[in-house]
Every structure is written in C-alpha cells, then in structure tokens.
N, C-alpha and C positions, 0 to 999 in steps of 0.2 A: 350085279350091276350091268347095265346097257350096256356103255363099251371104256372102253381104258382112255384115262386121259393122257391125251400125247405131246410130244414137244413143240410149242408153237413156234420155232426161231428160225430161220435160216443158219445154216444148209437143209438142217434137216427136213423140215417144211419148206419146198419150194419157192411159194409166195409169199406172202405177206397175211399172217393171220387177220381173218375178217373176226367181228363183234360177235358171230354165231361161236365160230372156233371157241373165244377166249371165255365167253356165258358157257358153250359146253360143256367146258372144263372144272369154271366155276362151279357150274350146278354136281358133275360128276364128284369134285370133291366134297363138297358139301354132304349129297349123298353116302360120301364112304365114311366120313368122319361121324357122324351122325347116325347112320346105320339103319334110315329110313330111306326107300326110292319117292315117296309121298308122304308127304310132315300130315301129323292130324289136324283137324281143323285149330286147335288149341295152339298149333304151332308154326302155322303156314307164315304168320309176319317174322319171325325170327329168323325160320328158313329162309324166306325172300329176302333180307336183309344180309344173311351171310351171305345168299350167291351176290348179290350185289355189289358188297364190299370187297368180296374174293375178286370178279371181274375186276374192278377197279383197279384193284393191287395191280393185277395179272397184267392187265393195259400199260400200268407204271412201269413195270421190268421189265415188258416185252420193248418200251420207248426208250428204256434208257441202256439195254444191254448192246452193247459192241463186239461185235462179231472180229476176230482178226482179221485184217485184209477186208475191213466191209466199214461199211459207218453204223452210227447208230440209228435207229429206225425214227421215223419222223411219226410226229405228233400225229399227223390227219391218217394215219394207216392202223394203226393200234390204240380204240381207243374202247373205249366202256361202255357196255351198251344204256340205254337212258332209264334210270329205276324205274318209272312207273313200266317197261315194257319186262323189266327182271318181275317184278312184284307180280304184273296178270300171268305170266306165263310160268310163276312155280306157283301159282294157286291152281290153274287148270289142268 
C-alpha cells in the first residue's frame, strides 16, 4: 500500500482535516479491505462507491467527535468530498 492511514483528529493532527486527508483515508481503506491498489474495470463503480460512502462516514465522526477540553468540530471543516469527484478519481 501507498501510505498508512493516519488519525485525522486533533491533537494529533494539528489542524483541521481537509476533504484530501479524509478521501485518502477512505480510498486507503478500501484498498486494504479489498486487496486491490486498482479495482478492475468490472469493479471500479463499487470501489468508487465504498471510497465514497467511507469518506462520508469519516466526515460524520471526525464532526461529531469531542475532544476533551476542545469542542466538537464544526460542519464547514470536515466535510465529504462531492461523489462525482470520489467516482472520476478512483477510476483514473
């Protein structure tokens, strides 16, 4: 695999996970589960649709998780990236 997926949350990540971070991730796991770095052509809408749905998830928990001594993370910071750009970019 490319590279490990890592923790999107504060402290540990500095900032604020951007839409790249939490698709990386997405796709990274999909990859591991899955067992392919490139779905075959017979499988590329399934693949685009887990990483899709994974982000999505990944958006929800990074918005609703509470850090001690922190708030929870606001809507406009963590959010999912929009499927048609999940879908072109794990077919390419």
């Amino acid at each position: 695999m490319c590279r490990s997926i890592k923790t999107l949350r504060p402290p540990v990540l500095p900032e604020e996970a951007t839409e790249d971070d939490i698709r990386a991730a997405a796709l990274q796991y999909v990859r591991k589960v899955s067992g392919f770095r490139e779905p075959a052509a017979h499988n590329r809408e399934v693949f685009a649709q887990a990483v899709e749905e994974i982000a999505e998830a990944t958006a929800r928990l990074l918005q609703g998780i509470e850090v001690r001594g922190g708030a929870k993370r606001s809507a406009a910071t963590a959010t999912a990236p929009e499927p048609e750009a999940v879908k072109e970019s794990a077919v390419a």
